[in-house]
C-alpha positions in Angstrom: 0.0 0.0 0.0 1.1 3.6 -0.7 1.4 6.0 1.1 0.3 9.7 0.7 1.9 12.3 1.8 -1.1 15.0 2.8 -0.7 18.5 1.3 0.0 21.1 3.4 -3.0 23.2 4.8 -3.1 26.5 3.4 -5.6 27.1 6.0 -3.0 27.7 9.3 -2.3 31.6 8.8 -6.0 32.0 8.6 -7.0 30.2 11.8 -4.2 32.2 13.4 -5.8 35.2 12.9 -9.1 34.0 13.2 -8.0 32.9 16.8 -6.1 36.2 17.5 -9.7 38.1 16.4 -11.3 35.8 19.2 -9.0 35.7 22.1 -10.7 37.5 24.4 -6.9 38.3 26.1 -6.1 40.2 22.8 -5.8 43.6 24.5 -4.1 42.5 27.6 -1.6 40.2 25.1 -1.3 43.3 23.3 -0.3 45.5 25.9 1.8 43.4 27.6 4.1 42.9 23.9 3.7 47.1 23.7 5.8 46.7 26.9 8.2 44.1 25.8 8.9 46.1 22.9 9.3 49.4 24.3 11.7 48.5 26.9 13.7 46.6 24.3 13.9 49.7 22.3 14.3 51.8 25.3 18.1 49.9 26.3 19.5 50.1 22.7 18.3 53.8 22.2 19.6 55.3 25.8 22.3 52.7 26.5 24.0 52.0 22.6 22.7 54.7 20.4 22.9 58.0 22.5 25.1 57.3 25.3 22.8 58.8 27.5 22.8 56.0 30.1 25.0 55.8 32.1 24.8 59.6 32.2 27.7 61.7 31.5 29.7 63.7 34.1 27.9 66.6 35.9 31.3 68.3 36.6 32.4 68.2 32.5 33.6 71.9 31.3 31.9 73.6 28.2 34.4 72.3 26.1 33.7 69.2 27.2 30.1 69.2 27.1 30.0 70.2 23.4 32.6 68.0 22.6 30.2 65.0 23.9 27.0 66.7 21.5 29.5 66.3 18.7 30.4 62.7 19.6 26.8 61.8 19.4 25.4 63.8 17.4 24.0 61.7 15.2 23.2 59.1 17.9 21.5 61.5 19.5 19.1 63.1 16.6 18.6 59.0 15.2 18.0 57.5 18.5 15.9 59.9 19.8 13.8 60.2 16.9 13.0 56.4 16.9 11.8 57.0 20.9 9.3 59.9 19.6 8.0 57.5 17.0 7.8 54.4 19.7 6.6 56.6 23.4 3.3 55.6 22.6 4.1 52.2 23.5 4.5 53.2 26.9 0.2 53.8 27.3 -0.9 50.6 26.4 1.7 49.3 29.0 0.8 51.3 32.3 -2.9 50.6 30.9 -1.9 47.1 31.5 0.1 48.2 35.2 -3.6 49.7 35.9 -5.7 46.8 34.6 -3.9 44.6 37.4 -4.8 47.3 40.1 -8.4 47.2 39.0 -8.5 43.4 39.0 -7.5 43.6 42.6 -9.8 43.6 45.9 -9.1 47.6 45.9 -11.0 50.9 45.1 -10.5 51.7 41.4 -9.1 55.1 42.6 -5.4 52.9 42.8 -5.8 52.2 39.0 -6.7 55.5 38.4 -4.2 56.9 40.0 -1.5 55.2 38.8 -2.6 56.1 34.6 -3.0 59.4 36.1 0.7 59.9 37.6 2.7 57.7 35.4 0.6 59.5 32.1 2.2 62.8 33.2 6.0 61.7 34.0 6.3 60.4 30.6 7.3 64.3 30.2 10.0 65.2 32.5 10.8 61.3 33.1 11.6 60.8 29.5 10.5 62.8 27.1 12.1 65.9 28.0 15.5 65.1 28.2 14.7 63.7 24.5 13.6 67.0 23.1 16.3 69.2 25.0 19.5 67.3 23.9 17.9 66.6 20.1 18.1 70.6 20.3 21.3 70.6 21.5 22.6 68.2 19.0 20.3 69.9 16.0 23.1 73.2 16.0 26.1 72.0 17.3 27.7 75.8 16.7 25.7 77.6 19.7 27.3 79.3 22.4 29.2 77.0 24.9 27.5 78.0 27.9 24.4 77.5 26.6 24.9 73.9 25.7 26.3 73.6 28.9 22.4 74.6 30.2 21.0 72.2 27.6 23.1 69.6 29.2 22.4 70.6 32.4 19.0 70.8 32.3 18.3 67.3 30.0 19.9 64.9 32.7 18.7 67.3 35.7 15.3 66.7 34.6 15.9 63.2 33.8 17.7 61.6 36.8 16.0 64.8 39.4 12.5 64.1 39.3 12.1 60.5 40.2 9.8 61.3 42.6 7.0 61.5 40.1 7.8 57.2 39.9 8.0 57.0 43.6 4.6 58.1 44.4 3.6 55.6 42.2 5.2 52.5 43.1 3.5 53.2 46.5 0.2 53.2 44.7 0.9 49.9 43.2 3.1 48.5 46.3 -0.2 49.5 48.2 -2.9 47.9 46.1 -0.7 45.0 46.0 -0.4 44.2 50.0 -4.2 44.5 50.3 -5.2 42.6 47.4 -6.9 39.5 48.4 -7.4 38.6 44.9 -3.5 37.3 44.4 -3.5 38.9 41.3 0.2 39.6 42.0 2.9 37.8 44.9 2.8 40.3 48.1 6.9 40.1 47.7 6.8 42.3 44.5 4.9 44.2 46.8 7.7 45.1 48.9 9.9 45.2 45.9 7.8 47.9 45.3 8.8 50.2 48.2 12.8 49.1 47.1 12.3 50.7 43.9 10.4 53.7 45.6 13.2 54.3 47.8 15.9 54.0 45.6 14.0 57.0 43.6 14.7 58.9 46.7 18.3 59.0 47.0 18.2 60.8 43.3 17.2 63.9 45.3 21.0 65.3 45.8 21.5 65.4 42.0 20.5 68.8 42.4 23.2 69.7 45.1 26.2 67.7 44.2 28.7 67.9 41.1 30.8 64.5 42.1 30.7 61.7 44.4 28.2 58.9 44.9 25.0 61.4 45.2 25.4 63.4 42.0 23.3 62.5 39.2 25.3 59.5 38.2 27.2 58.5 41.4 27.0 55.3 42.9 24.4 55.5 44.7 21.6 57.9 43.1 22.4 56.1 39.5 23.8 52.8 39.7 22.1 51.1 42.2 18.7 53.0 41.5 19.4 51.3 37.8 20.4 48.1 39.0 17.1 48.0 41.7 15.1 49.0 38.5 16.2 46.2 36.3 15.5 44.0 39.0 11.7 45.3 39.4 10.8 45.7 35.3 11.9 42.3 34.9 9.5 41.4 38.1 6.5 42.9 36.8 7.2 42.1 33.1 7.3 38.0 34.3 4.7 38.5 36.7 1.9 40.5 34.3 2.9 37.9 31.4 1.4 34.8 34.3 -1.7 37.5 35.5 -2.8 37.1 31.5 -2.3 33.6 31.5 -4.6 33.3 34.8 -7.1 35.9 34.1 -10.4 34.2 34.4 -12.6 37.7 33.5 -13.8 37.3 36.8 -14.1 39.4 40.5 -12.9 36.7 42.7 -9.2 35.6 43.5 -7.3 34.7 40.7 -6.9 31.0 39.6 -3.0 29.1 39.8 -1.6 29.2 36.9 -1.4 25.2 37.1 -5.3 24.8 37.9 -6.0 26.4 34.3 -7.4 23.3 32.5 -5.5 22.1 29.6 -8.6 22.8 27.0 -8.9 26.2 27.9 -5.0 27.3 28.0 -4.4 25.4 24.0 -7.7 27.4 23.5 -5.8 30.4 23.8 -2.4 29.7 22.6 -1.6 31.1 19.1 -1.8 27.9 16.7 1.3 28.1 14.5 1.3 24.9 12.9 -0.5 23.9 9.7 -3.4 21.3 10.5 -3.4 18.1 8.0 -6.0 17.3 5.4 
């Protein structure tokens, strides 16, 4: 007997989308990718492209300080220019931060006030450092001293105003603790108040030119950075398994083992072809 070998189903790429179209996790899978991405385009642009990260000395000279703008000057105009095209990322992503808040046992009024807060220090948390050395780099010829006060003012505004992030890891830390829903663990609760308090040692980078507190010393910079990689990676792991058990319910949430095995290859994309 013969055997057939079945064709391939040109059907596959069409169930895919038709399943995408149903999921009813397609927003929450969608923002939760928005973040992925974002973050991922965040490191290459401020770490690789711009040199922004770590920051540069606050003691430098003018010299020096246009000397750096004409280093990077294209770095900074190209890399910059992809964040303006990609911030918008960053809404579907504390949507998603606020989505877990109001699947908690809490008032709304956490949820809300974590879009609220973290909607308005996109500006001087991000964006604003963005604009000011993109005009710095656009005419490298200006005076000096005023670079110098471009320069000043980006990573001042940048690495200075970090309490705008710590009032609202307190929001979520606080939703989090009196949760009874377990929609997240209560230790990234606590982790929480370590990012929160490393956001308060930035304060100094307003007094100090050198040494551990000025705006990239030891301790208002590197550890702040280190704490924070620690905690985006948390919440990044720990949103990706909230999807997973979301049930669309107001109770606690389900373990991530206790989803049946029907309903979790219900809503895992099918990649591969199905057989005549």
């Amino acid at each position: 007997m013969s055997k057939t070998t079945p064709p391939s189903s040109p059907a596959h790429p069409r169930r895919t989308t038709s399943h995408w179209r149903n999921n009813p996790k397609r927003e929450l899978w969608f923002a939760w990718y928005s973040m992925v991405v974002f973050y991922n385009i965040f490191v290459v642009v401020f770490f690789i492209m711009t040199h922004t990260q770590p920051p540069p000395y606050p003691y430098w000279s003018d010299a020096q300080v246009v000397s750096w703008f004409n280093g990077d000057h294209n770095g900074l105009l190209i890399g910059f220019g992809i964040v303006f095209a990609t911030a918008a990322l960053t809404l579907p992503a504390n949507a998603l931060i606020a989505y877990s808040m109001r699947r908690m046992s809490v008032s709304r009024a956490f949820a809300y006030s974590y879009l609220v807060i973290y909607s308005l220090a996109a500006l001087p948390g991000m964006l604003m450092l963005c604009v000011v050395l993109s005009v710095g780099a656009m005419r490298p010829g200006r005076d000096p001293v005023l670079m110098h006060w471009l320069y000043d003012f980006a990573f001042l505004s940048y690495v200075g105003t970090m309490g705008i992030f710590l009032i609202g890891s307190l929001v979520w830390m606080l939703a989090i603790l009196l949760d009874k829903n377990r929609v997240l663990p209560k230790w990234f609760g606590y982790l929480n108040l370590c990012n929160a308090l490393t956001e308060v040692v930035v304060s100094p980078a307003w007094i100090f030119h050198q040494g551990v507190l000025d705006w990239n010393g030891l301790i208002s910079w590197w550890i702040n950075m280190v704490v924070f990689g620690i905690y985006t990676s948390a919440f990044m792991m720990l949103l990706r398994a909230m999807i997973q058990r979301e049930d669309f319910g107001d109770g606690p949430l389900p373990e991530l083992k206790k989803i049946p095995r029907k309903t979790a290859k219900a809503e895992a994309p099918s990649l591969a072809g199905t057989a005549q």
